[in-house]
N, C-alpha and C positions, 0 to 999 in steps of 0.2 A: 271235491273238497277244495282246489286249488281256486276252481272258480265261485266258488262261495268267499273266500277271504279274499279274492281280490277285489271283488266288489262291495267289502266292507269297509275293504282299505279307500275303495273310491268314498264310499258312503261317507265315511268318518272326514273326509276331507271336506265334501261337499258341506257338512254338518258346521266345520270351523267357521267357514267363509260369511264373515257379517257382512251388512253393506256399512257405509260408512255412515258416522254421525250428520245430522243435518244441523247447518250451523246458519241458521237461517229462522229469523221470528217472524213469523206470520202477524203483521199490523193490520189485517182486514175487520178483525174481530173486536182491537180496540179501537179503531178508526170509528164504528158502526155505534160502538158505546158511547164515546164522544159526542157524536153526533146527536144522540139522542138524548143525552145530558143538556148539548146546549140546548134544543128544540125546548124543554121542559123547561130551561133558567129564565129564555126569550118570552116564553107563553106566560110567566107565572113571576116575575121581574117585577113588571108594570101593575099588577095585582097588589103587590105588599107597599107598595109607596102609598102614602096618605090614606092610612087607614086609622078610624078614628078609635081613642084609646079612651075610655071614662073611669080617672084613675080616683081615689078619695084624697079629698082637701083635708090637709091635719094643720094645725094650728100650734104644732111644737116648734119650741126653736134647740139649734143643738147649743148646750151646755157653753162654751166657747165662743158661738157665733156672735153674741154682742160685743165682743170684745177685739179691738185691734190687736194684731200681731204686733209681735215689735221687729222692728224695721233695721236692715244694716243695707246701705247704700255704698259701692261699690263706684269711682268714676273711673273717668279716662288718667286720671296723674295717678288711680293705685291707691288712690285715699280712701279707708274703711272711714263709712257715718254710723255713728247707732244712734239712732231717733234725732237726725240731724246734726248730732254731735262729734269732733271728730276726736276718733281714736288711735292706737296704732294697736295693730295686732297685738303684744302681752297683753293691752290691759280689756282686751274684748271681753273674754271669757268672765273674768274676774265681773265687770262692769255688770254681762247678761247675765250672769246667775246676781248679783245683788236687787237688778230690776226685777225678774222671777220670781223670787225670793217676795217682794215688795207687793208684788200683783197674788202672792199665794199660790202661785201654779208652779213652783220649782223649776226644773228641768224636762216638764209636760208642757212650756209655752212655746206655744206656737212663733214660729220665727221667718221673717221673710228676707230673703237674700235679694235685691235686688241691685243690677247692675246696667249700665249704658251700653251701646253697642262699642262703645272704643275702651270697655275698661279689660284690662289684662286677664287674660284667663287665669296665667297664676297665682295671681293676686286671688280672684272668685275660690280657684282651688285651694289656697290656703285658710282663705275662711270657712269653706266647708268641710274642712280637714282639723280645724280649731272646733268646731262646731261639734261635729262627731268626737271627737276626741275631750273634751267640754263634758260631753253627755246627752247633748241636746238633739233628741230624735226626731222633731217634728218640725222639718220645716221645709218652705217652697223659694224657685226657683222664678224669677219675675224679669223682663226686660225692662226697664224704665223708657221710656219717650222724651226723644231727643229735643 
């Protein structure tokens, strides 16, 4: 009897005893994946370039596209233009919804921001921040040539 629970006592020990966590990633197996992703990008790369496309010729034009944007130029002194005219910021708004207005397209006309390399970015951000706030959702962002 004594020597049966002692050796259960051993057992039971033996039984606790984990080894320890392995704290260590095995990179062999994504290494080998890698590898063969590039293999497949390198083979199969030079395939997709100049591949010819025969797409169909339509003859629509979009709704808008005959028509100029109207233009706000932005320079280097800070001075806002609307269609070469100069403005100061209150009477922007005012100004582009009456042209809007005048062209029938509301506050759906397209509108083009354009500024120089030397004009203020505050300046840019004020008028697209009168613009937004205006109502005026459609418009682009332009660099002018010096």
């Amino acid at each position: 009897m004594a020597l049966n629970a002692g050796a259960a006592a051993f057992a039971g020990k033996r039984r606790h005893r984990r080894r320890p966590v392995m704290a260590e990633i095995n990179v062999t197996p994504m290494v080998d994946v890698m590898l063969v992703l590039l293999i497949i990008f390198m083979i199969s790369a030079p395939m997709l370039v100049g591949v010819p496309i025969d797409l169909p010729q339509t003859q629509a034009k979009r709704l808008d596209q005959d028509r100029e944007p109207l233009t706000i130029k932005i320079n280097e002194q800070g001075k806002v233009l609307l269609q070469d005219n100069e403005v100061s910021l209150d009477e922007l708004i005012p100004k582009l919804k009456a042209m809007a207005e005048a062209r029938q397209n509301g506050t759906e006309e397209r509108i083009e921001v354009q500024g120089t390399r030397d004009a203020k970015y505050e300046m840019v951000a004020k008028v697209i921040g009168a613009l937004q706030k205006g109502g005026f959702p459609h418009m682009s962002l332009r660099h002018l040539p010096e």
